[in-house]
N, CA, C and O of each residue as an XYZ file, in Angstrom:
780
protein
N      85.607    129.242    108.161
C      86.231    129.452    106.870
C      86.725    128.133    106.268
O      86.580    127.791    105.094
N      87.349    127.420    107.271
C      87.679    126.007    106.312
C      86.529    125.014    105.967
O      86.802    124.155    105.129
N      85.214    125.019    106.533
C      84.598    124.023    105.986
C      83.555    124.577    104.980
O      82.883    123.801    104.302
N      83.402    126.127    104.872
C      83.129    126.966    103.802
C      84.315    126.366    102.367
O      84.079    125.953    101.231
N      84.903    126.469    102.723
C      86.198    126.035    101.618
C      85.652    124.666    101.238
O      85.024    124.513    100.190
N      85.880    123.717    102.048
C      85.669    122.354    101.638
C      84.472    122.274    101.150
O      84.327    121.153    100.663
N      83.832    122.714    101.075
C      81.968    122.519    100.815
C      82.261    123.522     99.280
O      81.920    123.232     98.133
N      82.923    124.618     99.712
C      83.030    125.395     97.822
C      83.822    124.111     96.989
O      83.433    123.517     95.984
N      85.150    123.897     97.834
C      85.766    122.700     96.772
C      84.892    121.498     96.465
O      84.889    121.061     95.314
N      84.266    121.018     97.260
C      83.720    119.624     96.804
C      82.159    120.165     95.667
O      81.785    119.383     94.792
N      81.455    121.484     95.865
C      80.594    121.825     94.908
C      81.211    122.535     93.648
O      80.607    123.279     92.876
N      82.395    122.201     93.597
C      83.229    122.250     91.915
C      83.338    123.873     91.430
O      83.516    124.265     90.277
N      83.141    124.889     92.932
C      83.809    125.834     92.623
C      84.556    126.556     92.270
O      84.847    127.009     93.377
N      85.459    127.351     91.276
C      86.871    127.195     90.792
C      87.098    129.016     91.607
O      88.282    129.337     91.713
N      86.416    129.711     91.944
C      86.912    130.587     93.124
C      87.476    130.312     94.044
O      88.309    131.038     94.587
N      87.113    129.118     94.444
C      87.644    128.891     96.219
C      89.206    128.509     95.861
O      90.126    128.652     96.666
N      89.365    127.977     94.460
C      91.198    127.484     94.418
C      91.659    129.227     93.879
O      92.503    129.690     94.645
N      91.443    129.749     93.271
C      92.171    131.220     93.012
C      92.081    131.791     94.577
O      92.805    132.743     94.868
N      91.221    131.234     95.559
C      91.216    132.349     96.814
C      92.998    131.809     97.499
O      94.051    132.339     97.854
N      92.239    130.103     97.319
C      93.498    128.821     97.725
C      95.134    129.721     97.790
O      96.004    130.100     98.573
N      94.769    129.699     96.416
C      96.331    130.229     95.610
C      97.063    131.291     95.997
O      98.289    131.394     96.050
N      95.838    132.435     96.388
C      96.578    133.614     96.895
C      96.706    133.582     98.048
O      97.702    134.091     98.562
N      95.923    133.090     98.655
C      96.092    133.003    100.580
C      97.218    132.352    101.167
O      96.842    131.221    101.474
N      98.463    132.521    101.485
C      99.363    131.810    101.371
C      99.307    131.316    102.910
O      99.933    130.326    103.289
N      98.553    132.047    103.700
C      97.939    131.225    104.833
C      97.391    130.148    104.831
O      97.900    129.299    105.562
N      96.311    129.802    104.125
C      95.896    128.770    103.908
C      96.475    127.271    103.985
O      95.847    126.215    104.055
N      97.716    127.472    103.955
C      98.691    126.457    104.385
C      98.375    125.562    105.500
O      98.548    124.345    105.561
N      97.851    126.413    106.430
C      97.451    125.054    107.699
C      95.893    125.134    107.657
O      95.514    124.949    108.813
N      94.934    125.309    106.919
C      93.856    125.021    106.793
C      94.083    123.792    105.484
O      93.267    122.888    105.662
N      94.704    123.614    104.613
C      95.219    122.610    103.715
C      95.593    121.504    104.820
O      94.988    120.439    104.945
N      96.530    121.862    105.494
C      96.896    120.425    106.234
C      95.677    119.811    107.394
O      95.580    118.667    107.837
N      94.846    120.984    107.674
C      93.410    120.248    108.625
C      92.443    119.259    107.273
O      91.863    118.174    107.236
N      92.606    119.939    106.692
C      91.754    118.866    105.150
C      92.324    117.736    105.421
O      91.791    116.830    106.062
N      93.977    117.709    104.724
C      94.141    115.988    105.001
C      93.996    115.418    106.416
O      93.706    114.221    106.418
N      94.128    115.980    107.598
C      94.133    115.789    108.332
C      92.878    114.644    109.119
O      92.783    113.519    109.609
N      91.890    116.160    108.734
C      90.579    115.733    108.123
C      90.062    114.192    107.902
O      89.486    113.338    108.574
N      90.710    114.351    106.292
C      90.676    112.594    105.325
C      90.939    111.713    105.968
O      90.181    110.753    106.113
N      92.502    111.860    106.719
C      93.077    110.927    106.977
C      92.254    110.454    108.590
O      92.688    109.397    109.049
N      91.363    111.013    109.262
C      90.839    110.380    110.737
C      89.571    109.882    109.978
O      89.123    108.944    110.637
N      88.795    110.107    108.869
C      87.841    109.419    108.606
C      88.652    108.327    107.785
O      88.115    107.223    107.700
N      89.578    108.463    107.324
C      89.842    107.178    106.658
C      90.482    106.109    107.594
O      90.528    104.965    107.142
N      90.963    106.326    108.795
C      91.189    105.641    110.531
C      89.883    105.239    110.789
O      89.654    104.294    111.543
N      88.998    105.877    110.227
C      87.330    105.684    111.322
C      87.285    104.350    110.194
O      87.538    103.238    110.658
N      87.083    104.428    109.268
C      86.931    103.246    108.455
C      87.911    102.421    108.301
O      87.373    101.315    108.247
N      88.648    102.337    108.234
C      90.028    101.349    108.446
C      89.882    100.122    109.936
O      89.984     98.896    109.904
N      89.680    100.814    110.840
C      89.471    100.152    112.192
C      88.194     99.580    111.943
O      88.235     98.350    111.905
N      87.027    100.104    111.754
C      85.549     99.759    111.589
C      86.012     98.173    110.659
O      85.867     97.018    111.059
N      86.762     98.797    108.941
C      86.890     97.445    108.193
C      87.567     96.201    108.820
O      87.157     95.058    108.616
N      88.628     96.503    109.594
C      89.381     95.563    110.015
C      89.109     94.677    110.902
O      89.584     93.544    110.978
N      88.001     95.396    111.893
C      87.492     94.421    113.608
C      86.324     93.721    112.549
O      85.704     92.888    113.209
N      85.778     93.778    111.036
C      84.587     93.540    111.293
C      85.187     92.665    109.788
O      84.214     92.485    109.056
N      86.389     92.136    109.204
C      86.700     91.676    108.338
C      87.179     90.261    108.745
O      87.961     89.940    109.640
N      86.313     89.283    107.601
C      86.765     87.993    107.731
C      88.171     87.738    108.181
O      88.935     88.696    108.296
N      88.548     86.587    108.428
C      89.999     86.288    109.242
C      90.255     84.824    108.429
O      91.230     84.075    108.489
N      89.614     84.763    108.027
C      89.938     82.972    106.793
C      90.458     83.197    105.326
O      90.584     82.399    104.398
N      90.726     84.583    105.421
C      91.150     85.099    104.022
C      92.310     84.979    103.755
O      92.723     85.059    102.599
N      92.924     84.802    104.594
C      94.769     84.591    104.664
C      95.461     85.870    104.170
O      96.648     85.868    103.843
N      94.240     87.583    104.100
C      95.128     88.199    103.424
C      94.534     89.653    104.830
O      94.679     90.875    104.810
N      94.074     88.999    105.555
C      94.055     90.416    106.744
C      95.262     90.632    107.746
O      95.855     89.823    108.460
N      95.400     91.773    107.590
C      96.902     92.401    108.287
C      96.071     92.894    109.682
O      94.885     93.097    109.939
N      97.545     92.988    110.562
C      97.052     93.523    111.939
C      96.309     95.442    111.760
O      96.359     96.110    110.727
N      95.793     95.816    112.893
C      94.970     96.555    113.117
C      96.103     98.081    112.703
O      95.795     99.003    111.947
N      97.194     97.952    113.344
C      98.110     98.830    113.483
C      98.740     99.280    111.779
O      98.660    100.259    111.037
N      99.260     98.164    111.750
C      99.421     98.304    110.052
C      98.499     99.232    109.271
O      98.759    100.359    108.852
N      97.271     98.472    109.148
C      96.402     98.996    108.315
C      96.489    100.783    108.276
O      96.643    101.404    107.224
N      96.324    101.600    109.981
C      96.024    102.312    110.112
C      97.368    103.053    109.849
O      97.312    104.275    109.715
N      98.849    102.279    109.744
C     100.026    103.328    109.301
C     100.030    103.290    108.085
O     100.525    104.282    107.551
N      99.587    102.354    107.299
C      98.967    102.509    105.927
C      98.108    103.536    105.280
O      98.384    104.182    104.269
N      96.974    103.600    106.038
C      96.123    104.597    105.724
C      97.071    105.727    105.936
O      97.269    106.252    104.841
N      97.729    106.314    106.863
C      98.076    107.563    107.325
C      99.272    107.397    106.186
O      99.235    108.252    105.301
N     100.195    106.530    106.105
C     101.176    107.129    104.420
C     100.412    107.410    103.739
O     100.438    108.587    103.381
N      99.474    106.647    103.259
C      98.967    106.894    102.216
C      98.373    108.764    102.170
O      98.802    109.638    101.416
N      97.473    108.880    103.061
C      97.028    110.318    103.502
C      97.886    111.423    102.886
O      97.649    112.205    101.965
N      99.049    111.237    103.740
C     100.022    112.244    103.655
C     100.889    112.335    102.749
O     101.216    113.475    102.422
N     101.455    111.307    102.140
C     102.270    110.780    101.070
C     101.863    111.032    100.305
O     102.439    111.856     99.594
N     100.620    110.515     99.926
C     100.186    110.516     98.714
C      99.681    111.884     98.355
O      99.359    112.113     97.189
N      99.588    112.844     99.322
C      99.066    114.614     99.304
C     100.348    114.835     98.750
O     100.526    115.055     97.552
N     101.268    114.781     99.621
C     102.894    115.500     98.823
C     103.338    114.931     97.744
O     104.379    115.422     97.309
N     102.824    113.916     97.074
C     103.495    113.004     96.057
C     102.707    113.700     94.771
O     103.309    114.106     93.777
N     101.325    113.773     94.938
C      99.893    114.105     94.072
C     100.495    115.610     93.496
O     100.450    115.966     92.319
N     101.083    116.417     94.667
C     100.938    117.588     94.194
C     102.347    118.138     94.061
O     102.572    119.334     94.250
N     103.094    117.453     93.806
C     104.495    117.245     93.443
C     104.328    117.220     91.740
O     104.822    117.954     90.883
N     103.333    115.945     91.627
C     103.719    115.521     90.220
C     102.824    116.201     89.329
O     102.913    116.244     88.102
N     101.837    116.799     90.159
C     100.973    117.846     89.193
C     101.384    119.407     89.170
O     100.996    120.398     88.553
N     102.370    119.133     90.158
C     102.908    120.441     89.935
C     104.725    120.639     88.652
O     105.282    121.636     88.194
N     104.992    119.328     88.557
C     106.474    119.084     88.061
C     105.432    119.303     86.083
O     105.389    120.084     85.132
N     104.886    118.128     86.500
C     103.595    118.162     84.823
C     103.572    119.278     84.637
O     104.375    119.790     83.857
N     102.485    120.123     85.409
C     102.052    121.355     84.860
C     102.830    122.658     84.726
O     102.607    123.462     83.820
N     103.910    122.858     85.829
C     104.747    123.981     84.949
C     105.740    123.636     84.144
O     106.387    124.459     83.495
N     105.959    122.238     84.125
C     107.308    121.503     83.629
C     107.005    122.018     82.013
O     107.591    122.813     81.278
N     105.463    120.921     81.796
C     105.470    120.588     80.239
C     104.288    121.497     79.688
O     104.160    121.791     78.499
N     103.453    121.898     80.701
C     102.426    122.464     80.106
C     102.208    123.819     80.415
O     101.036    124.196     80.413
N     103.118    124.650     80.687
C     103.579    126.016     81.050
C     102.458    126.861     82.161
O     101.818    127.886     81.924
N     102.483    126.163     83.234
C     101.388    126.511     84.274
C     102.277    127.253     85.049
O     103.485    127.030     84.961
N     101.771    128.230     85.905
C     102.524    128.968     86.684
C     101.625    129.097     88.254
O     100.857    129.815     88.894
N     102.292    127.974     88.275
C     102.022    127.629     90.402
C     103.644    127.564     91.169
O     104.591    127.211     90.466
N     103.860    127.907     92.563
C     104.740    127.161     92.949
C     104.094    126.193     93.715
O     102.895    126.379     93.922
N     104.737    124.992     94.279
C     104.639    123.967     95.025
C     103.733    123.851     96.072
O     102.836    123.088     96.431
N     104.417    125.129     96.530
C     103.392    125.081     97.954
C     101.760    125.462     97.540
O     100.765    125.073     98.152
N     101.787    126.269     96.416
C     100.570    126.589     96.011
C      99.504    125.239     95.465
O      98.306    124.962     95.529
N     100.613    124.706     94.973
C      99.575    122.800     94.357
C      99.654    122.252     96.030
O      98.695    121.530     96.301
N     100.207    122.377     96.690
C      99.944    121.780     97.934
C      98.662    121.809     98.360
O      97.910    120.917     98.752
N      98.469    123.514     98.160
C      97.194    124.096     99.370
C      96.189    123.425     98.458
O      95.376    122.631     98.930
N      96.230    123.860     96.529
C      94.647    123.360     96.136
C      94.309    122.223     95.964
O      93.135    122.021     95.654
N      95.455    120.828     96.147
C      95.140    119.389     95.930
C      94.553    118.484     97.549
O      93.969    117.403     97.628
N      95.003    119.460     98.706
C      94.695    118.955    100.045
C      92.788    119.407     99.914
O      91.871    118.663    100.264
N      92.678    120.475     99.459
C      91.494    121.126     99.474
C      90.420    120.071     98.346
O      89.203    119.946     98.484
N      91.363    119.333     97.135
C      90.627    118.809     96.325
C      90.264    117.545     96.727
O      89.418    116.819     96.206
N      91.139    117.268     97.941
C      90.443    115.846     98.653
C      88.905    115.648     99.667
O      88.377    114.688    100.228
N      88.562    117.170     99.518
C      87.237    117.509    100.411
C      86.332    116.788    100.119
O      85.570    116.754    101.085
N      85.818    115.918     98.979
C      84.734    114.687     98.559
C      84.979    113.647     99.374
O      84.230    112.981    100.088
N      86.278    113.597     99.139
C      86.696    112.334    100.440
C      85.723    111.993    101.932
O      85.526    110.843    102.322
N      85.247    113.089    102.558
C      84.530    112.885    103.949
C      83.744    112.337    103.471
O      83.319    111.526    104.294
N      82.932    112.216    102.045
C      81.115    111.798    102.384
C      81.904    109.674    102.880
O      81.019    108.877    103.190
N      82.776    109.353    102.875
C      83.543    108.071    102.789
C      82.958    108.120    104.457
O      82.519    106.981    104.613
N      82.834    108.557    105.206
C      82.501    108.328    106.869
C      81.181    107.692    106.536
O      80.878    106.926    107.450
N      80.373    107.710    105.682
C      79.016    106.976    105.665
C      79.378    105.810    105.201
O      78.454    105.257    104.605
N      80.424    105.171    105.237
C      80.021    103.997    104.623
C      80.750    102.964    105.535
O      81.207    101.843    105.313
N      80.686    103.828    106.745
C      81.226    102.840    107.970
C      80.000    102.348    108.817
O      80.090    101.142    109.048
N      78.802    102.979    109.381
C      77.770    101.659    109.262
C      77.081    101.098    107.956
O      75.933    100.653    107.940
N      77.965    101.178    106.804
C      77.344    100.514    105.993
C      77.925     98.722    106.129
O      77.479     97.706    105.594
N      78.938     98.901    106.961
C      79.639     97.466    106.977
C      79.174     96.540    108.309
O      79.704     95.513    108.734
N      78.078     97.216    108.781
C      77.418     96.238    109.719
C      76.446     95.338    108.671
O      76.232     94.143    108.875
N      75.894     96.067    107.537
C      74.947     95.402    106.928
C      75.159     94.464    106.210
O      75.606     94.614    105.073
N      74.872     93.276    106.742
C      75.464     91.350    105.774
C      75.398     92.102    103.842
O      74.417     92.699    103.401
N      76.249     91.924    103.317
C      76.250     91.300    101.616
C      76.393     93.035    101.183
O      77.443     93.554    100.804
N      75.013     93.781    101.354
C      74.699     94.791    100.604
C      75.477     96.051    101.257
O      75.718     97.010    100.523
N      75.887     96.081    102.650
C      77.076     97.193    103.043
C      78.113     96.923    101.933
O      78.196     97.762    101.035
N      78.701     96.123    101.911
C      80.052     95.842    101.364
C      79.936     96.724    100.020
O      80.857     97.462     99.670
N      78.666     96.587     99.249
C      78.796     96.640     98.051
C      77.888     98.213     98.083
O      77.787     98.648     96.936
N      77.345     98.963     98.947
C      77.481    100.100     99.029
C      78.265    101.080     99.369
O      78.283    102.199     98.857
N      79.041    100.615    100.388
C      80.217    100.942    100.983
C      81.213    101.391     99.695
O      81.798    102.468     99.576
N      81.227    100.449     98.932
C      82.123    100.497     98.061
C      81.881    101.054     97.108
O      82.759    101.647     96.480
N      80.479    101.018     96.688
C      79.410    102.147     95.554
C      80.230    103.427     95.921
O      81.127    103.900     95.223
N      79.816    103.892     97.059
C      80.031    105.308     97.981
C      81.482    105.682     97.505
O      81.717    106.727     96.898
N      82.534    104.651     97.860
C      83.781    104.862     97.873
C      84.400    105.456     96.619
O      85.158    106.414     96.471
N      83.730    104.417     95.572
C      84.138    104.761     94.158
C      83.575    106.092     93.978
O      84.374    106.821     93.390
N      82.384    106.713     94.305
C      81.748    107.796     94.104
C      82.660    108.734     94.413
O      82.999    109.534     93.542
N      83.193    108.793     95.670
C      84.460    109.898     96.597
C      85.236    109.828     95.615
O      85.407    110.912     95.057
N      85.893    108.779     95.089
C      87.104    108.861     94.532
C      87.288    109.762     93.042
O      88.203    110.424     92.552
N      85.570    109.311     92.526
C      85.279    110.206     91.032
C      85.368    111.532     91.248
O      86.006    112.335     90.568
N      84.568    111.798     92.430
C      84.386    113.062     92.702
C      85.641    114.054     92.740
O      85.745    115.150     92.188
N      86.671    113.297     93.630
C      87.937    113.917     94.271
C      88.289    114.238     92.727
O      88.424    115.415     92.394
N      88.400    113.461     92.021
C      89.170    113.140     90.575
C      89.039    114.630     90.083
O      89.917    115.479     89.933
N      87.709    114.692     89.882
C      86.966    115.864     89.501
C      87.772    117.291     89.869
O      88.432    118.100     89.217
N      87.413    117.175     91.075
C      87.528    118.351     91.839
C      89.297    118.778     91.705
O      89.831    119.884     91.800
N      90.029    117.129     91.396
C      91.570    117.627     91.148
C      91.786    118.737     89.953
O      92.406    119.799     90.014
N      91.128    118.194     88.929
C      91.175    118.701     87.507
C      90.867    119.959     87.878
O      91.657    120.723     87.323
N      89.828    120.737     88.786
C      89.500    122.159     88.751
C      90.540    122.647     89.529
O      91.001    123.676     89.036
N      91.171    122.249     90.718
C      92.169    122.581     91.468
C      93.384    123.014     90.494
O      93.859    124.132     90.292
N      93.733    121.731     89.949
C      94.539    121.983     88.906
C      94.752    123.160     88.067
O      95.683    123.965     88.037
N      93.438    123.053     87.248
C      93.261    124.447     86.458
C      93.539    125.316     87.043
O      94.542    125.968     86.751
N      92.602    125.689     88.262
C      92.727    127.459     88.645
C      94.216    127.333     89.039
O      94.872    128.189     88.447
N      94.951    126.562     89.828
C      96.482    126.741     90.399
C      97.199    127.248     89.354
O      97.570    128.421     89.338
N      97.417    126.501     88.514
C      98.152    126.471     86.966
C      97.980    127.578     86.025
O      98.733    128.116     85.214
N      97.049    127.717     86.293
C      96.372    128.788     85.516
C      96.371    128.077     83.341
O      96.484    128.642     82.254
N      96.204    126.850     83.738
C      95.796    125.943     82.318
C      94.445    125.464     81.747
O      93.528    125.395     82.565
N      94.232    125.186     80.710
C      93.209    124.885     80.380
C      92.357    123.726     80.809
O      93.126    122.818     81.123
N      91.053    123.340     80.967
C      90.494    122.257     81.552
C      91.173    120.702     80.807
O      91.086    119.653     81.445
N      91.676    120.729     79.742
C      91.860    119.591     78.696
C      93.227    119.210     79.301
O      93.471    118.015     79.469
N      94.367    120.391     79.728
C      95.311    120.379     80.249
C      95.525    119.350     81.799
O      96.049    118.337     82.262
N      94.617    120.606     82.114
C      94.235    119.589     83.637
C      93.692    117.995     84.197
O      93.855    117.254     85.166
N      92.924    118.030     82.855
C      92.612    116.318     82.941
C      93.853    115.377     82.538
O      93.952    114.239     82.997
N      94.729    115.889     81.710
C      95.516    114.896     81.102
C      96.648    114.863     82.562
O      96.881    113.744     83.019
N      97.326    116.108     83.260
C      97.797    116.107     84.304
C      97.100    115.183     85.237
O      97.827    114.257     85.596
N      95.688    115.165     85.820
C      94.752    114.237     86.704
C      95.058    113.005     85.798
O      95.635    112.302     86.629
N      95.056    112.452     84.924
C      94.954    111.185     84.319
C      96.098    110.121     84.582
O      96.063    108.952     84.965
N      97.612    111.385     84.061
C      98.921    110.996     84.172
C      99.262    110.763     85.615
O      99.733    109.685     85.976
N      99.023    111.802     86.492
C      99.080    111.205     88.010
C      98.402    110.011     89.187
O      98.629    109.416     90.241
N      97.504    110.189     88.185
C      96.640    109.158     88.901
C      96.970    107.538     88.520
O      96.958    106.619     89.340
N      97.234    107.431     87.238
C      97.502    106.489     86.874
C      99.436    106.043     87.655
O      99.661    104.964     88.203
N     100.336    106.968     87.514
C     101.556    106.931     88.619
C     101.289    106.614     89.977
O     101.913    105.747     90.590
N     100.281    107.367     90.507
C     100.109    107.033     92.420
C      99.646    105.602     92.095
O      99.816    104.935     93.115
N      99.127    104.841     91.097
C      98.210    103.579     91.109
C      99.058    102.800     91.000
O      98.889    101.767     91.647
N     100.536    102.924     90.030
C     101.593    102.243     90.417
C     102.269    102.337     91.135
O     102.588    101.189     91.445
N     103.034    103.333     91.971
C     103.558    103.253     92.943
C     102.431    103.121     94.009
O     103.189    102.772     94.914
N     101.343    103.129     94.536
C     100.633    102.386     95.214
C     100.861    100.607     95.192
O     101.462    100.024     96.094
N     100.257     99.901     93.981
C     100.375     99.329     93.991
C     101.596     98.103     94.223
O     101.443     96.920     94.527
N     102.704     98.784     93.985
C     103.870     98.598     94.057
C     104.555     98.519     95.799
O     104.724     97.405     96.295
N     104.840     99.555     96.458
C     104.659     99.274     97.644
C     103.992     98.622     98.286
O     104.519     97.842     99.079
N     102.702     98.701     98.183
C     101.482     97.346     98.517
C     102.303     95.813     98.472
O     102.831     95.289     99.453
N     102.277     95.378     97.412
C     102.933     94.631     96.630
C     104.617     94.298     97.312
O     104.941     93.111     97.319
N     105.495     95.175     97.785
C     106.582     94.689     98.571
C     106.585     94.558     99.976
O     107.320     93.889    100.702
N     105.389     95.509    100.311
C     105.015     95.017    101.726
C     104.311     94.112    101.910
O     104.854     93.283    102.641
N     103.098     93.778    101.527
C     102.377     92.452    101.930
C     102.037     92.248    100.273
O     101.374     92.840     99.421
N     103.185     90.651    100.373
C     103.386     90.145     98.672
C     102.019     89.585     99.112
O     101.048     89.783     98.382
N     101.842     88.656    100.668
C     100.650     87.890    100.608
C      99.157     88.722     99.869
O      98.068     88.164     99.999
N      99.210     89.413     99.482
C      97.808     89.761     99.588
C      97.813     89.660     97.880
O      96.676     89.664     97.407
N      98.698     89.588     97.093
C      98.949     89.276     95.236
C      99.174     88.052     95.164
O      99.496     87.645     94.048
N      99.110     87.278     96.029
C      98.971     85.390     95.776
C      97.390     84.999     95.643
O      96.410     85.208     96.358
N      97.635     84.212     94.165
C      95.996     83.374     93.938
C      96.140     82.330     94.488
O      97.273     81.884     94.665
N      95.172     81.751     94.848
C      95.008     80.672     95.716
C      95.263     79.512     94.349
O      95.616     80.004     93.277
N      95.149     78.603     94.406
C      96.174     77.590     93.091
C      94.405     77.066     92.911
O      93.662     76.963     93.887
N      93.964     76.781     91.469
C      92.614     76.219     90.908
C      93.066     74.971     91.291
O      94.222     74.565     91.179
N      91.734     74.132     91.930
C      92.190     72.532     91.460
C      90.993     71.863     91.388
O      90.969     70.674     91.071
């Protein structure tokens, strides 16, 4: 049943979030999703890190990276569906509770796995990097996607609704991402000086 789910969510089904919504079980099949994300995003994290230049002056230890990835995972699940849930019944009269944006935004991260292919893509000199990263951006459109339908069916709002909610949040996690980034390792926002 859960990878039936993930396979309806990532093929842009909007049944599988009304099933989401009412199943109030579904609660720990939501947390195997991120769960999910978050060991393929460990599988690639470790893969990037043993196999990433070291003259860059901006690679962090192995451990880091991977408590990084895992806030991010989890944090950013309760943060995502916090603020699409505060948006959408706040200002745009959606009727979810919390736990309900919980279950359909963990479920909307299901694009996220095809990201495990692009860990032997980083054995390959020049052109991994830059497929790897093709791939990545692809997951991330996709997820985007799949938020906006999550959104909708939870909310019970219109698709126009739901994008502007996906737009407004996404653009917030990108600053407070960036921002924490940024007070934890300032090194990695230093330009090297032109001369």
């Amino acid at each position: 049943m859960l990878l039936d789910r993930m396979f309806r969510a990532a093929m842009l089904d909007p049944l599988v979030f009304d099933e989401i919504k009412e199943d109030r079980e579904s609660m720990t099949q939501a947390v195997q999703v991120i769960l999910i994300v978050f060991a393929i995003g460990i599988i690639s994290t470790i893969v990037q890190t043993v196999n990433a230049p070291t003259d860059t002056g901006t690679q962090t230890d192995l451990s880091t990276n991977i408590a990084t990835s895992g806030a991010t995972a989890i944090l950013g699940w309760l943060l995502w569906s916090f603020l699409a849930y505060l948006l959408g019944t706040g200002v745009f009269d959606g009727t979810a509770t919390y736990l309900e944006m919980l279950r359909a935004i963990a479920f909307a991260q299901s694009p996220s796995v095809i990201t495990i292919l692009s860990v032997p893509l980083v054995f390959v000199p020049a052109a991994g990097v830059i497929l790897g990263g093709l791939l990545g951006l692809a997951a991330a459109l996709w997820v985007l996607i799949v938020n906006v339908i999550a959104t909708r069916q939870t909310l019970g709002i219109s698709t126009g609704k739901a994008t502007i909610i996906t737009v407004i949040v996404t653009i917030v996690m990108i600053v407070i991402t960036l921002s924490i980034t940024y007070v934890l390792f300032p090194e990695n926002f230093q330009l090297d000086s032109v001369q």
